[in-house]
C-alpha positions as CSV (number, residue, x, y, z in Angstrom):
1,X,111.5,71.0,49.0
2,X,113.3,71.6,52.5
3,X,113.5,75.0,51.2
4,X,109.9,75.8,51.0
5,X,109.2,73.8,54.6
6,X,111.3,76.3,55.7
7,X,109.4,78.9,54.6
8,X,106.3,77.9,55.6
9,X,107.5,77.3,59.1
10,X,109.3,80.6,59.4
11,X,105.8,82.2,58.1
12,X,104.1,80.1,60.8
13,X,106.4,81.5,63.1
14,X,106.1,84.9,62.3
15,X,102.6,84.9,62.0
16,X,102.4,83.1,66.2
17,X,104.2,86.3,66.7
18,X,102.3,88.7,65.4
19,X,99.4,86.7,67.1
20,X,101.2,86.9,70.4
21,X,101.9,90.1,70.4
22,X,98.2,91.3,69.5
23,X,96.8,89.6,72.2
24,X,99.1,91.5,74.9
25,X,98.4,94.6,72.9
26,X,94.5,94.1,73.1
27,X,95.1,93.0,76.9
28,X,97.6,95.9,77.7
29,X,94.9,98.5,75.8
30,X,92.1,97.1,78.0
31,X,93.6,97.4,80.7
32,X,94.5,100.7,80.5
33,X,91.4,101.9,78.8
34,X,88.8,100.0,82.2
35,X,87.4,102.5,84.4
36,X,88.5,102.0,87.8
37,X,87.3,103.3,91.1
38,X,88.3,104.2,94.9
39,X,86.3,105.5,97.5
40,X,86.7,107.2,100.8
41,X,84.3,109.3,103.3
42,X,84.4,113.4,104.0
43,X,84.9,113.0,108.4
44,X,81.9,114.8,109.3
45,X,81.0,113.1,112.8
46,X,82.1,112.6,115.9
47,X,83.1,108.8,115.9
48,X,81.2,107.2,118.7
49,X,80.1,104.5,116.8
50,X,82.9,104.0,114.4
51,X,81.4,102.7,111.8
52,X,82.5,104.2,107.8
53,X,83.6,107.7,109.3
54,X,86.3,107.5,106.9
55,X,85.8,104.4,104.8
56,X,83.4,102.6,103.6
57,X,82.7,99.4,105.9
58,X,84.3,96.3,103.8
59,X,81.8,94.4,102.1
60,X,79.4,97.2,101.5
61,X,78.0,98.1,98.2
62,X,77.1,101.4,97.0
63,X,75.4,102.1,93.5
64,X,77.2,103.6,90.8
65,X,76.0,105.2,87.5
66,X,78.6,106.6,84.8
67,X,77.6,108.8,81.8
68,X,79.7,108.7,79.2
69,X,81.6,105.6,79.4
70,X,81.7,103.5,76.5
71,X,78.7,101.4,77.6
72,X,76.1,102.2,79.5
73,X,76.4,101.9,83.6
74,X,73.6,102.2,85.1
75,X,73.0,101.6,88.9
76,X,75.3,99.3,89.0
77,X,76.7,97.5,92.3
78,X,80.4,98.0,93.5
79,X,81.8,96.1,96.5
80,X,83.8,98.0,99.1
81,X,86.8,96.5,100.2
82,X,90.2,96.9,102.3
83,X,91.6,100.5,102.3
84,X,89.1,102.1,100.4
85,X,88.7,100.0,97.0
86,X,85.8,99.4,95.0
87,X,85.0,96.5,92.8
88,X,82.8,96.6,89.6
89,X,80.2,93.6,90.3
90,X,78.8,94.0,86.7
91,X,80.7,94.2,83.1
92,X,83.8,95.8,83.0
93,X,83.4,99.3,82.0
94,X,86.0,101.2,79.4
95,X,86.6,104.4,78.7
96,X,84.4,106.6,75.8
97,X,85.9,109.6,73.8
98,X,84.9,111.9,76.3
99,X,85.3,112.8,80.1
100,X,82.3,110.6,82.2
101,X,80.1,111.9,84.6
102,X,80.2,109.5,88.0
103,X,77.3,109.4,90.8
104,X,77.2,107.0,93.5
105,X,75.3,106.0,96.9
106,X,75.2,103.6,99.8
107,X,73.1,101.6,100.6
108,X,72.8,99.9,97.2
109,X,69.5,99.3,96.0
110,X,68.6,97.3,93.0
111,X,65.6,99.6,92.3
112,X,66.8,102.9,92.0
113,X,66.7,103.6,88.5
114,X,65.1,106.8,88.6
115,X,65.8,110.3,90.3
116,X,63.7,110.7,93.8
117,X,63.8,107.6,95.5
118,X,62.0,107.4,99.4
119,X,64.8,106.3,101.7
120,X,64.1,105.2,105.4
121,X,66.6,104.6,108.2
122,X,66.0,101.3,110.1
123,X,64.2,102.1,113.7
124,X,66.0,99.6,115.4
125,X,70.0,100.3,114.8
126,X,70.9,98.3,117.5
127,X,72.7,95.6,115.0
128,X,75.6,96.6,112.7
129,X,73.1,96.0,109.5
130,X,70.7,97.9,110.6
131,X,72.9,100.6,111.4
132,X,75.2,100.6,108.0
133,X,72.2,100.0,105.9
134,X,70.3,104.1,107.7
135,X,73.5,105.0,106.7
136,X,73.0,107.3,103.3
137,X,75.9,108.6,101.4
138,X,76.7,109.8,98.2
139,X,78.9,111.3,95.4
140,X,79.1,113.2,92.5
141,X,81.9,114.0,89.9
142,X,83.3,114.3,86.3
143,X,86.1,112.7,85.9
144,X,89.1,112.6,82.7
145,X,90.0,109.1,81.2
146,X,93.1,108.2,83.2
147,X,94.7,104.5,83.9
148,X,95.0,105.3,87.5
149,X,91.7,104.9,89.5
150,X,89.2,107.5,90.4
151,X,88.5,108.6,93.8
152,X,85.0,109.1,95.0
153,X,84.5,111.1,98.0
154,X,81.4,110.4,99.4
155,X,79.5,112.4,101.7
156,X,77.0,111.3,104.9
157,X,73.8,112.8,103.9
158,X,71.9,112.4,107.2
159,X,73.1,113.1,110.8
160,X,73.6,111.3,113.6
161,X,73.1,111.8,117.5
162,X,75.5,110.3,120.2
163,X,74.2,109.4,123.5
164,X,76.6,108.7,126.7
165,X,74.9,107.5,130.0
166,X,76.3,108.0,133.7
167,X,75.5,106.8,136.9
168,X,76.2,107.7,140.0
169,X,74.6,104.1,141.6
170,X,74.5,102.3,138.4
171,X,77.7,100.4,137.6
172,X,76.4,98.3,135.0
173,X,74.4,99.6,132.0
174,X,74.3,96.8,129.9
175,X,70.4,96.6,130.4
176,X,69.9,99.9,128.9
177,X,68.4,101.3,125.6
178,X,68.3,104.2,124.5
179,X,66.1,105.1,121.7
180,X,65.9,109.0,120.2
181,X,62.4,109.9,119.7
182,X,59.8,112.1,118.0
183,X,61.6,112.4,114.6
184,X,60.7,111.6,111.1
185,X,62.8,108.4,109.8
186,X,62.0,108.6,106.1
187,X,63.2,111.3,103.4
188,X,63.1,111.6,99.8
189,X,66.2,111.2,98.3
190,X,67.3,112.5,94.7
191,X,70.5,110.3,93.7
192,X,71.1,113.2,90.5
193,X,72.3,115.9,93.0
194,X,71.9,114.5,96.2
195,X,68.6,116.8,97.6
196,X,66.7,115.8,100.6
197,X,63.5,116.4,101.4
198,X,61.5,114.9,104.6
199,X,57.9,113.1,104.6
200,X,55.7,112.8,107.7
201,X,56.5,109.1,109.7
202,X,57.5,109.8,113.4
203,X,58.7,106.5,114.6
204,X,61.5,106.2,117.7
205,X,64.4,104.5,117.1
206,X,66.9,102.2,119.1
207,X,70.1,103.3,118.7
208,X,73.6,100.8,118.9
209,X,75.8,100.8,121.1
210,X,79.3,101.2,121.1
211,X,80.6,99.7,124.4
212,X,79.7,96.6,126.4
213,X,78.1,97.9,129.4
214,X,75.9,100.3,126.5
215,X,77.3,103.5,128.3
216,X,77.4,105.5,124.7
217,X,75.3,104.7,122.2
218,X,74.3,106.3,118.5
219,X,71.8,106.3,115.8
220,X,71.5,108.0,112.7
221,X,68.6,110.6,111.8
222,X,67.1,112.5,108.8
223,X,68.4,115.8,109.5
224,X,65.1,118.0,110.7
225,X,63.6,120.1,112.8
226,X,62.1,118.8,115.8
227,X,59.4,120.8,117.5
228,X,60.0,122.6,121.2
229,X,59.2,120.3,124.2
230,X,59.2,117.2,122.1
231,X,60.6,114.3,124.3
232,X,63.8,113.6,121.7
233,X,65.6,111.1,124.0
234,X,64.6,108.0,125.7
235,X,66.2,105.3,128.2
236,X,64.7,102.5,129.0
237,X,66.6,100.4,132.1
238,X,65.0,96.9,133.2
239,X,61.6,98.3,132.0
Protein backbone atom coordinates (compact mmCIF):
# COMPACT_ATOMS: atom_id res chain seq x y z
CA UNK A 1 0.00 0.00 0.00
CA UNK A 2 2.82 2.60 0.99
CA UNK A 3 4.23 1.52 -2.11
CA UNK A 4 1.63 2.55 -4.44
CA UNK A 5 1.13 6.13 -2.34
CA UNK A 6 4.40 6.52 -3.36
CA UNK A 7 3.84 6.21 -6.67
CA UNK A 8 1.05 8.23 -7.04
CA UNK A 9 2.78 11.01 -5.20
CA UNK A 10 5.91 10.83 -7.20
CA UNK A 11 3.48 10.93 -10.38
CA UNK A 12 1.88 13.98 -8.80
CA UNK A 13 5.11 15.37 -8.51
CA UNK A 14 6.25 14.88 -11.77
CA UNK A 15 3.27 15.78 -13.42
CA UNK A 16 3.49 19.77 -11.13
CA UNK A 17 6.70 19.67 -12.98
CA UNK A 18 5.97 19.15 -16.14
CA UNK A 19 3.02 21.72 -15.39
CA UNK A 20 5.64 24.20 -14.11
CA UNK A 21 7.72 24.03 -16.56
CA UNK A 22 5.06 24.61 -19.40
CA UNK A 23 3.84 27.54 -18.07
CA UNK A 24 7.51 29.30 -18.12
CA UNK A 25 7.83 27.76 -21.53
CA UNK A 26 4.47 29.35 -22.84
CA UNK A 27 5.51 32.64 -20.74
CA UNK A 28 9.17 32.60 -22.04
CA UNK A 29 7.71 31.94 -25.87
CA UNK A 30 5.38 34.90 -25.50
CA UNK A 31 7.58 36.85 -24.55
CA UNK A 32 9.89 36.53 -27.01
CA UNK A 33 7.46 36.09 -29.84
CA UNK A 34 5.37 40.08 -28.66
CA UNK A 35 6.02 42.69 -30.99
CA UNK A 36 7.73 45.48 -29.38
CA UNK A 37 8.30 49.03 -30.42
CA UNK A 38 10.66 52.26 -29.95
CA UNK A 39 10.44 55.47 -31.45
CA UNK A 40 12.50 58.47 -32.03
CA UNK A 41 12.32 61.77 -34.46
CA UNK A 42 14.63 62.53 -37.84
CA UNK A 43 16.11 66.45 -36.33
CA UNK A 44 14.80 68.41 -39.05
CA UNK A 45 14.27 71.92 -37.25
CA UNK A 46 15.88 74.41 -35.70
CA UNK A 47 14.78 73.94 -31.97
CA UNK A 48 13.27 77.15 -30.83
CA UNK A 49 10.42 75.64 -29.45
CA UNK A 50 11.83 72.41 -28.19
CA UNK A 51 9.19 70.49 -28.26
CA UNK A 52 9.70 66.43 -29.91
CA UNK A 53 12.73 67.57 -32.13
CA UNK A 54 14.21 64.34 -31.25
CA UNK A 55 11.59 62.41 -29.25
CA UNK A 56 8.40 62.14 -28.95
CA UNK A 57 6.89 64.43 -26.06
CA UNK A 58 6.07 61.77 -23.01
CA UNK A 59 2.61 61.01 -22.91
CA UNK A 60 1.82 61.36 -26.51
CA UNK A 61 0.14 58.78 -28.60
CA UNK A 62 0.73 58.05 -32.11
CA UNK A 63 -1.30 55.45 -34.23
CA UNK A 64 0.11 52.36 -35.28
CA UNK A 65 -1.06 49.70 -37.81
CA UNK A 66 1.03 46.40 -38.45
CA UNK A 67 0.32 43.97 -41.40
CA UNK A 68 1.30 40.78 -40.93
CA UNK A 69 1.36 40.25 -37.30
CA UNK A 70 -0.42 37.41 -36.00
CA UNK A 71 -3.57 39.36 -35.35
CA UNK A 72 -4.82 42.16 -36.81
CA UNK A 73 -3.52 45.83 -35.65
CA UNK A 74 -5.24 48.28 -36.82
CA UNK A 75 -4.87 51.95 -35.79
CA UNK A 76 -4.10 51.19 -32.73
CA UNK A 77 -2.94 53.70 -29.85
CA UNK A 78 0.80 53.52 -28.40
CA UNK A 79 1.87 55.81 -25.49
CA UNK A 80 5.16 57.53 -25.67
CA UNK A 81 7.22 57.45 -22.86
CA UNK A 82 10.83 58.26 -21.24
CA UNK A 83 13.73 57.86 -23.74
CA UNK A 84 11.87 57.08 -26.67
CA UNK A 85 9.55 53.94 -25.65
CA UNK A 86 6.27 53.11 -26.85
CA UNK A 87 3.61 51.21 -25.14
CA UNK A 88 0.90 48.98 -26.85
CA UNK A 89 -2.51 50.44 -25.33
CA UNK A 90 -4.50 47.58 -27.06
CA UNK A 91 -3.92 43.55 -27.13
CA UNK A 92 -0.60 42.43 -27.05
CA UNK A 93 0.48 41.73 -30.49
CA UNK A 94 2.81 38.51 -31.55
CA UNK A 95 4.67 37.74 -34.23
CA UNK A 96 3.15 35.84 -37.69
CA UNK A 97 5.23 33.62 -39.99
CA UNK A 98 6.26 36.37 -41.97
CA UNK A 99 8.13 39.82 -41.74
CA UNK A 100 5.21 42.80 -40.74
CA UNK A 101 4.81 45.88 -42.44
CA UNK A 102 4.62 48.86 -39.61
CA UNK A 103 2.99 52.52 -40.22
CA UNK A 104 2.60 55.05 -37.68
CA UNK A 105 1.45 58.79 -36.97
CA UNK A 106 1.03 61.49 -34.27
CA UNK A 107 -1.39 62.86 -33.30
CA UNK A 108 -3.50 59.81 -32.69
CA UNK A 109 -6.81 59.80 -33.96
CA UNK A 110 -9.47 57.22 -33.20
CA UNK A 111 -10.97 57.73 -36.73
CA UNK A 112 -8.46 57.14 -39.10
CA UNK A 113 -9.20 53.97 -40.46
CA UNK A 114 -8.91 54.67 -43.99
CA UNK A 115 -6.06 56.14 -46.33
CA UNK A 116 -6.59 60.22 -46.94
CA UNK A 117 -7.57 61.64 -43.83
CA UNK A 118 -8.00 65.90 -43.68
CA UNK A 119 -5.53 67.06 -40.97
CA UNK A 120 -5.59 70.71 -39.56
CA UNK A 121 -3.05 72.44 -37.35
CA UNK A 122 -4.61 74.26 -34.30
CA UNK A 123 -4.65 78.25 -35.16
CA UNK A 124 -3.89 79.13 -31.80
CA UNK A 125 -0.48 77.18 -30.68
CA UNK A 126 0.09 79.36 -28.03
CA UNK A 127 -0.52 76.24 -25.42
CA UNK A 128 1.69 73.14 -25.37
CA UNK A 129 -1.66 70.98 -26.66
CA UNK A 130 -2.34 72.95 -29.16
CA UNK A 131 1.07 73.03 -30.32
CA UNK A 132 1.99 69.07 -30.05
CA UNK A 133 -1.40 68.13 -31.35
CA UNK A 134 -0.43 70.58 -35.32
CA UNK A 135 2.42 68.60 -34.86
CA UNK A 136 2.08 65.70 -37.79
CA UNK A 137 4.58 62.94 -38.05
CA UNK A 138 4.97 59.68 -39.36
CA UNK A 139 6.59 56.39 -40.20
CA UNK A 140 6.89 53.60 -42.40
CA UNK A 141 8.82 50.26 -42.40
CA UNK A 142 9.10 46.34 -42.68
CA UNK A 143 10.50 44.95 -40.11
CA UNK A 144 11.95 40.85 -39.31
CA UNK A 145 10.51 39.11 -36.22
CA UNK A 146 13.24 39.80 -33.66
CA UNK A 147 12.89 39.74 -29.59
CA UNK A 148 14.60 43.03 -29.34
CA UNK A 149 12.22 46.12 -30.07
CA UNK A 150 11.70 47.91 -33.29
CA UNK A 151 12.67 51.36 -33.93
CA UNK A 152 10.38 53.68 -35.62
CA UNK A 153 11.87 56.77 -36.96
CA UNK A 154 9.42 59.19 -37.54
CA UNK A 155 9.52 62.08 -39.66
CA UNK A 156 7.85 65.90 -39.08
CA UNK A 157 5.61 66.13 -42.12
CA UNK A 158 4.88 69.85 -41.90
CA UNK A 159 7.21 72.87 -41.31
CA UNK A 160 7.59 75.23 -38.86
CA UNK A 161 8.56 79.03 -38.80
CA UNK A 162 10.52 80.71 -35.84
CA UNK A 163 10.04 84.15 -34.98
CA UNK A 164 12.55 86.28 -32.63
CA UNK A 165 11.53 89.93 -31.71
CA UNK A 166 14.04 92.91 -30.75
CA UNK A 167 13.71 96.17 -29.36
CA UNK A 168 15.57 98.82 -29.20
CA UNK A 169 12.99 100.78 -26.49
CA UNK A 170 11.09 97.76 -25.62
CA UNK A 171 12.48 95.78 -22.67
CA UNK A 172 9.61 93.77 -21.95
CA UNK A 173 7.77 91.73 -24.63
CA UNK A 174 5.67 89.65 -22.64
CA UNK A 175 2.54 91.52 -24.20
CA UNK A 176 3.35 90.43 -27.58
CA UNK A 177 1.79 87.90 -30.11
CA UNK A 178 2.85 87.03 -32.95
CA UNK A 179 0.77 85.21 -35.27
CA UNK A 180 2.01 84.05 -39.01
CA UNK A 181 -0.52 84.85 -41.48
CA UNK A 182 -2.10 84.25 -44.94
CA UNK A 183 -1.42 80.45 -45.03
CA UNK A 184 -3.62 77.43 -45.53
CA UNK A 185 -3.86 75.40 -42.04
CA UNK A 186 -5.44 72.19 -43.34
CA UNK A 187 -3.90 69.39 -45.70
CA UNK A 188 -4.89 66.04 -46.74
CA UNK A 189 -2.94 63.49 -45.31
CA UNK A 190 -2.48 59.86 -46.67
CA UNK A 191 -1.22 57.65 -43.53
CA UNK A 192 -0.26 54.56 -46.39
CA UNK A 193 2.76 56.59 -47.71
CA UNK A 194 2.73 59.66 -46.01
CA UNK A 195 1.57 62.23 -49.23
CA UNK A 196 0.35 65.63 -48.59
CA UNK A 197 -1.73 67.60 -50.41
CA UNK A 198 -3.19 71.20 -49.36
CA UNK A 199 -7.04 72.41 -49.44
CA UNK A 200 -8.06 76.02 -49.48
CA UNK A 201 -8.68 77.51 -45.49
CA UNK A 202 -6.49 80.63 -44.91
CA UNK A 203 -6.76 81.27 -41.26
CA UNK A 204 -3.73 83.11 -39.12
CA UNK A 205 -2.33 81.44 -36.39
CA UNK A 206 -0.84 82.43 -32.85
CA UNK A 207 2.25 80.94 -32.50
CA UNK A 208 3.91 79.77 -28.76
CA UNK A 209 6.41 81.10 -27.25
CA UNK A 210 9.43 79.86 -26.04
CA UNK A 211 10.67 82.39 -23.48
CA UNK A 212 9.03 84.48 -20.79
CA UNK A 213 9.20 87.89 -21.97
CA UNK A 214 7.73 86.05 -25.69
CA UNK A 215 10.97 87.33 -27.45
CA UNK A 216 11.05 84.03 -29.85
CA UNK A 217 8.16 82.45 -30.64
CA UNK A 218 7.06 79.41 -33.23
CA UNK A 219 4.27 77.69 -34.89
CA UNK A 220 3.91 75.00 -37.15
CA UNK A 221 2.55 75.29 -40.92
CA UNK A 222 1.42 73.08 -43.90
CA UNK A 223 4.33 73.40 -46.04
CA UNK A 224 3.08 75.72 -49.15
CA UNK A 225 3.48 78.36 -51.26
CA UNK A 226 2.46 81.60 -50.14
CA UNK A 227 1.78 84.26 -52.75
CA UNK A 228 4.25 87.51 -53.32
CA UNK A 229 3.29 90.54 -51.00
CA UNK A 230 1.14 88.47 -48.77
CA UNK A 231 1.49 89.93 -45.22
CA UNK A 232 3.00 86.28 -43.63
CA UNK A 233 3.92 87.75 -40.23
CA UNK A 234 2.02 89.65 -37.60
CA UNK A 235 2.76 91.30 -34.06
CA UNK A 236 0.43 92.47 -32.10
CA UNK A 237 1.75 94.60 -28.80
CA UNK A 238 -0.92 96.07 -26.30
CA UNK A 239 -3.38 96.19 -29.26
Amino acid sequence: MKKNIFKRLALIATMVGISACSNEAEKLYSQENEIKLTSEITPSRINSLNYQSTQIVQGQQVGVTIIGAKTEHNNVAWRAGTNGSLTNTGSTLYWGKSDVAIMAYHPFNPNWTESYHTFSVNTDQSSNENYLNSDLLWTSTTASKSSNPISLNFLHKLAKINVTLTSEDIDDLSNATISICGTNIITDFNPDNGELSNSNNIQDIIAGVTTADASTAAAIIVPQTVPNGTQLIKVTYNN
